[in-house]
C-alpha positions as CSV (number, residue, x, y, z in Angstrom):
1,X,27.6,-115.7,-50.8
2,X,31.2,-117.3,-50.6
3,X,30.5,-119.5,-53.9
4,X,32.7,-121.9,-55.7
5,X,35.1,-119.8,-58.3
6,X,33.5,-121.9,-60.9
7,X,29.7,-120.7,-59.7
8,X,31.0,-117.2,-59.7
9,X,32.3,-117.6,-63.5
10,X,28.8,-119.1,-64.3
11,X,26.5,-115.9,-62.1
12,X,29.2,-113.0,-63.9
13,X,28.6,-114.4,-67.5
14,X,24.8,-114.5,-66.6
15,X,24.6,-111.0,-65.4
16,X,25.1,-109.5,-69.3
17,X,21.9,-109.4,-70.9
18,X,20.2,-106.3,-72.2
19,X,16.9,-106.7,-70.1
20,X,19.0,-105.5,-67.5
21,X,22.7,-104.8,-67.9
22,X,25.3,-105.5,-65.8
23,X,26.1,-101.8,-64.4
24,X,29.5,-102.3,-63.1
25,X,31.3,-99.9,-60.6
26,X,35.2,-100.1,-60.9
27,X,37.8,-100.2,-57.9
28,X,41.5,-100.3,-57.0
29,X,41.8,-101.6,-53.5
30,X,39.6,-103.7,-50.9
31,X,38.0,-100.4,-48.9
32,X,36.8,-99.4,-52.3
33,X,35.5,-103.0,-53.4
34,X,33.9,-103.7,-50.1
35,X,32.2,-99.7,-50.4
36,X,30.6,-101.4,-53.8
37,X,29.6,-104.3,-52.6
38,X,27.9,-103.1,-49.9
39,X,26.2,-100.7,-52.4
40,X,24.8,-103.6,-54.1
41,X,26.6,-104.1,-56.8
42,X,26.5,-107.6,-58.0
43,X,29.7,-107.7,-59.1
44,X,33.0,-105.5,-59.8
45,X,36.0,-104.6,-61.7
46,X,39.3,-103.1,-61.2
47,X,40.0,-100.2,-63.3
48,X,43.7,-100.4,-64.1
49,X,44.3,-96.6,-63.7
50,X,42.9,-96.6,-60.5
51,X,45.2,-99.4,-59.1
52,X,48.5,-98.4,-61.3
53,X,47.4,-94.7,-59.3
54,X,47.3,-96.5,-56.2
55,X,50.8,-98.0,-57.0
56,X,52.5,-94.4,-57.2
57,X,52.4,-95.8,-61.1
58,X,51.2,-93.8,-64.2
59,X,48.2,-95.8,-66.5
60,X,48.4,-97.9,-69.6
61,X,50.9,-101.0,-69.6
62,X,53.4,-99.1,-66.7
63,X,52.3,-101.2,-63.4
64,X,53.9,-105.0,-63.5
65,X,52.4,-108.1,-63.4
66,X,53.2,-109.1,-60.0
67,X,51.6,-105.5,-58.5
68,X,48.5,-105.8,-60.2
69,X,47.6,-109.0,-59.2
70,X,48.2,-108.9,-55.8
71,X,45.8,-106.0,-55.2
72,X,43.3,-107.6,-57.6
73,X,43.9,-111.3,-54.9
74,X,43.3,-109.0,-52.3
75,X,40.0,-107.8,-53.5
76,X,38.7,-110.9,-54.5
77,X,39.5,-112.4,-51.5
78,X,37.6,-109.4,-49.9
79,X,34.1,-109.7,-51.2
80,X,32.1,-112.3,-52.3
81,X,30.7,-110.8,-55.4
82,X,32.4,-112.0,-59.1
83,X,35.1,-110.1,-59.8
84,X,36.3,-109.1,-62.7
85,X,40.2,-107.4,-64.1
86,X,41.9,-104.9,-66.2
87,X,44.6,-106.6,-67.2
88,X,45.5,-103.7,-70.0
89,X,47.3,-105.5,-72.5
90,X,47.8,-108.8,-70.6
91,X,51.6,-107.7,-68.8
92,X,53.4,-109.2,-71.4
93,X,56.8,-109.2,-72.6
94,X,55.8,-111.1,-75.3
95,X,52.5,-112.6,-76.6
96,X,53.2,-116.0,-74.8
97,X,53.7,-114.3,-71.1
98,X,49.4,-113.6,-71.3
99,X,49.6,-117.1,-70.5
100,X,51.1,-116.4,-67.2
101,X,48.8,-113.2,-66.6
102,X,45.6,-114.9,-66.9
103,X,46.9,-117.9,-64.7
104,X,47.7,-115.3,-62.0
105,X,44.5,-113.8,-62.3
106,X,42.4,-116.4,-62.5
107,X,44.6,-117.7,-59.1
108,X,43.7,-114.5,-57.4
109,X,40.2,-115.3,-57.8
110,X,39.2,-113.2,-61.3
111,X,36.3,-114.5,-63.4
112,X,36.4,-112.1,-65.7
113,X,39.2,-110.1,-67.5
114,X,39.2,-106.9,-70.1
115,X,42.1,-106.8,-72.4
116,X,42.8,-104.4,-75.2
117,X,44.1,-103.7,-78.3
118,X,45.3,-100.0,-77.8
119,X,47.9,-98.9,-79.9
120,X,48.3,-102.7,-80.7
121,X,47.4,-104.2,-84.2
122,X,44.1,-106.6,-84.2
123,X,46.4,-109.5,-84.9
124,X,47.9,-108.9,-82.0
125,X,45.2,-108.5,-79.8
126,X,43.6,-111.4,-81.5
127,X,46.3,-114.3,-80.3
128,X,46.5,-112.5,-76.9
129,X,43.0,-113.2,-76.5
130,X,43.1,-116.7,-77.8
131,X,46.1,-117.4,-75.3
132,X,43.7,-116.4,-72.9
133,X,41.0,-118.4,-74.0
134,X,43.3,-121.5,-74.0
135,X,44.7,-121.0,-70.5
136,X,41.0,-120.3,-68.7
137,X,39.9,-123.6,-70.6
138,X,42.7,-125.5,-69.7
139,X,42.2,-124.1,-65.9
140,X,38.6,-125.4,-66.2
141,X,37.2,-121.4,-65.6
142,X,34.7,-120.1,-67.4
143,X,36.6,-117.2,-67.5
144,X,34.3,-114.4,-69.5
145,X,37.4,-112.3,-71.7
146,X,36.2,-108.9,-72.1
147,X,37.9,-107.9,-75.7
148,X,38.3,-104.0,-75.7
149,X,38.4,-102.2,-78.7
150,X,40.2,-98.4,-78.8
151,X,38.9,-97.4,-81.9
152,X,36.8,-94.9,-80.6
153,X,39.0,-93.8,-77.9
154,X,42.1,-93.3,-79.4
155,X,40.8,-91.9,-83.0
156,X,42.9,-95.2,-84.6
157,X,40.8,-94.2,-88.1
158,X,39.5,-91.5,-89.3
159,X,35.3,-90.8,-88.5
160,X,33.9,-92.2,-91.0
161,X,35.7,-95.4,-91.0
162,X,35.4,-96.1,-87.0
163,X,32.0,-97.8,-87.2
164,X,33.3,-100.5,-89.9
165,X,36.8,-101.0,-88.4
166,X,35.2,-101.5,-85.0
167,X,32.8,-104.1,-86.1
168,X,36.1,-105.5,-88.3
169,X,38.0,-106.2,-84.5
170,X,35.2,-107.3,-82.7
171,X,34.1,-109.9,-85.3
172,X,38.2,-111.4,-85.3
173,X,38.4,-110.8,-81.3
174,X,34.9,-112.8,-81.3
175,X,36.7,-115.7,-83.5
176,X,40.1,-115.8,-81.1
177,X,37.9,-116.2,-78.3
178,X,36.6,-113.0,-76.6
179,X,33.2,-113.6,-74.6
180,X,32.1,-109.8,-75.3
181,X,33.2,-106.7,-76.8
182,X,34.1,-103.6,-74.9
183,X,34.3,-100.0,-77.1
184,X,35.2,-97.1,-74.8
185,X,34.7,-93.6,-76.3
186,X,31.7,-93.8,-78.1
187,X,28.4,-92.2,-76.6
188,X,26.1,-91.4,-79.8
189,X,22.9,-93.4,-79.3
190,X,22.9,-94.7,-83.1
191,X,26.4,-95.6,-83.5
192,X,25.5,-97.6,-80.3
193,X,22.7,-99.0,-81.2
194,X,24.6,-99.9,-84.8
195,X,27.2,-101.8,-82.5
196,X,25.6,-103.5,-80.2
197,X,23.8,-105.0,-83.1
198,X,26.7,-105.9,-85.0
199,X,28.7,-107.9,-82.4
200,X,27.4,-111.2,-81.5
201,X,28.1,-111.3,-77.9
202,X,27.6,-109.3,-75.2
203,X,28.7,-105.7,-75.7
204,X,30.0,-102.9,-73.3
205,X,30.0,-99.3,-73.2
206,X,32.0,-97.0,-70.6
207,X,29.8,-94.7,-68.5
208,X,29.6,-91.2,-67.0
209,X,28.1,-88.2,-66.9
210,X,26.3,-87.1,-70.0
211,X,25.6,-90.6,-71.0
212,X,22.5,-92.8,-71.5
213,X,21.0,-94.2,-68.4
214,X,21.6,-97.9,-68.0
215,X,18.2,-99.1,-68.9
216,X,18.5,-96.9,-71.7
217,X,21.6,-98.2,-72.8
218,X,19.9,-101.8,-72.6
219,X,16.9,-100.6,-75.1
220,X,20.0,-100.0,-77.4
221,X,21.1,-103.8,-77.0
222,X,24.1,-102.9,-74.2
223,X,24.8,-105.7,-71.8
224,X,27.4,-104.2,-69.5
225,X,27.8,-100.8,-68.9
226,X,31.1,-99.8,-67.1
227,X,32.5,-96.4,-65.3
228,X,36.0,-96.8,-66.2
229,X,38.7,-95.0,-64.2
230,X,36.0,-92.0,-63.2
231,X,35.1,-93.2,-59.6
232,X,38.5,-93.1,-59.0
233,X,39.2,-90.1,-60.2
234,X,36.7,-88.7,-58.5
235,X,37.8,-90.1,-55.0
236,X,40.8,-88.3,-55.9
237,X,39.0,-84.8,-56.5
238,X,38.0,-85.0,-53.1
239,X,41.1,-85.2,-51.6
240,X,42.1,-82.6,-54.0
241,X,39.2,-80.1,-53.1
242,X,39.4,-80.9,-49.9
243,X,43.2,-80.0,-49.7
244,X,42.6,-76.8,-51.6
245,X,39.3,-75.7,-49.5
246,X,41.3,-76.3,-45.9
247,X,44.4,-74.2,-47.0
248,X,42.3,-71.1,-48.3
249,X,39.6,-71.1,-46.0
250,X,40.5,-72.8,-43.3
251,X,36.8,-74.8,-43.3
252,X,36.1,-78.6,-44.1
253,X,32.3,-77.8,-46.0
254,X,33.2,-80.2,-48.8
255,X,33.5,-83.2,-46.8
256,X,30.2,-82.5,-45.8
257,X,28.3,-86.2,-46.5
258,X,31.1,-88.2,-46.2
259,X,30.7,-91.6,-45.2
260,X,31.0,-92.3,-41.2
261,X,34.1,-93.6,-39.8
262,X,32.7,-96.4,-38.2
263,X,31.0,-97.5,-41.7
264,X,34.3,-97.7,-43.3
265,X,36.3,-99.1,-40.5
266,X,33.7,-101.5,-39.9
267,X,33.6,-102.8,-43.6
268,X,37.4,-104.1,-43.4
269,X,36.8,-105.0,-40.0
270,X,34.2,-107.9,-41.1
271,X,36.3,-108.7,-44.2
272,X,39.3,-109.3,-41.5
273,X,36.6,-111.2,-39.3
274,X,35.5,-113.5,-42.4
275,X,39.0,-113.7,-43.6
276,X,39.9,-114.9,-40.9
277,X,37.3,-118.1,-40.4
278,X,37.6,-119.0,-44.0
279,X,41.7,-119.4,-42.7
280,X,40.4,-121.2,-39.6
281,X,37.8,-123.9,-41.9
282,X,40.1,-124.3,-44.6
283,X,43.0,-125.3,-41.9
């Protein structure tokens, strides 16, 4: 597809609709991203566990700046699908450095970024989202700012008050900027459908198993339905199982299925081959 950064913004934003949600895989390095590509998806997203994993670096706000984006430049420059980033909180020292995150990002060939509040007050998240509004606009990228909201996931209110306080963020992370509304944790079909019809863009759900199917996540009025850190997580099972079944049994039954050599090798081998004639054209 090779298209125009600007073309790729415009094909990720059109992708979240209910009709038929974005379903997107997420990845932390360029075997992975090319494996998903050549899956189908349409387009993907770092997880930032998964790549501060791949870094020998524990999750939430502990990998830098400059780390992060040069695995997410490699990626992009990888496939030709949209690709979108976890930037966490947006690497900042303070709330003006975002500025210098989502330049970087966008740089490296992003179209899309989450960011989230966390343990972070709305206010907060609500100028770091603006500041990243400003910079895409002033880089003349449509960049599509995923606002996450950890209401859900980290318990910030007590039950009953999660639905209102949620709806209370997205509607000021809406106002600063954000493009759609990302609530990890919550999985209860009403209290989805009760979001999704509250916020007035796009809205995301993470995925796994137990949950809705995507299509039925759609009829709920979900536009993007993501798998978080899991694929990752379970790449990393199988080297664990794998480790655990050779040393007590001596047998390799659990790699069973696993995709061929030459598949793999021969994905990065074409990404090397393509890489190398966009250098060639562009010189």
């Amino acid at each position: 597809m090779n298209l125009p950064q600007s073309h790729r913004a415009d094909l990720f934003r059109s992708l979240h609709t209910p009709a038929r949600p974005l379903a997107l895989v997420t990845v932390w390095d360029v075997a992975s991203a090319l494996a998903a590509q050549d899956a189908g998806a349409p387009a993907i997203a770092t997880t930032s566990a998964g790549v501060a994993w791949s870094q020998g670096v524990p999750d939430g706000d502990r990998l830098d700046r400059a780390r992060a984006v040069s695995v997410l430049a490699a990626i992009a420059s990888a496939v030709d699908v949209p690709v979108s980033a976890d930037i966490e909180g947006g690497y900042p020292d303070s709330t003006g450095d975002v500025t210098e995150t989502v330049r970087a990002v966008i740089e490296a060939g992003a179209v899309g970024i989450n960011i989230e509040d966390g343990s972070r007050s709305p206010d907060e998240l609500s100028r770091r989202v603006a500041v990243a509004r400003r910079t895409a606009d002033q880089m003349g990228v449509g960049l599509f700012v995923n606002a996450r909201c950890d209401v859900y996931l980290t318990g910030a209110v007590a039950p009953a008050q999660r639905l209102e306080e949620t709806v209370r963020r997205a509607a000021a992370y809406v106002e600063a900027g954000a493009d759609g509304i990302f609530v990890p944790g919550v999985v209860d079909a009403d209290t989805i459908a009760a979001l999704a019809g509250a916020v007035q863009v796009p809205f995301n759900v993470m995925v796994g198993p137990g949950a809705l199917d995507v299509a039925g996540l759609g009829r709920l009025g979900v536009a993007r339905a993501s798998l978080g850190s899991s694929v990752a997580q379970a790449a990393m099972t199988t080297v664990r199982d794998a480790t655990a079944e050779l040393l007590a049994t001596g047998t390799y039954d659990g790699l069973t299925g696993a995709l061929d050599y030459g598949y793999v090798d021969g994905l990065l081998t074409r990404a090397s081959s393509q890489a190398r004639r966009g250098a060639t054209i562009d010189a």
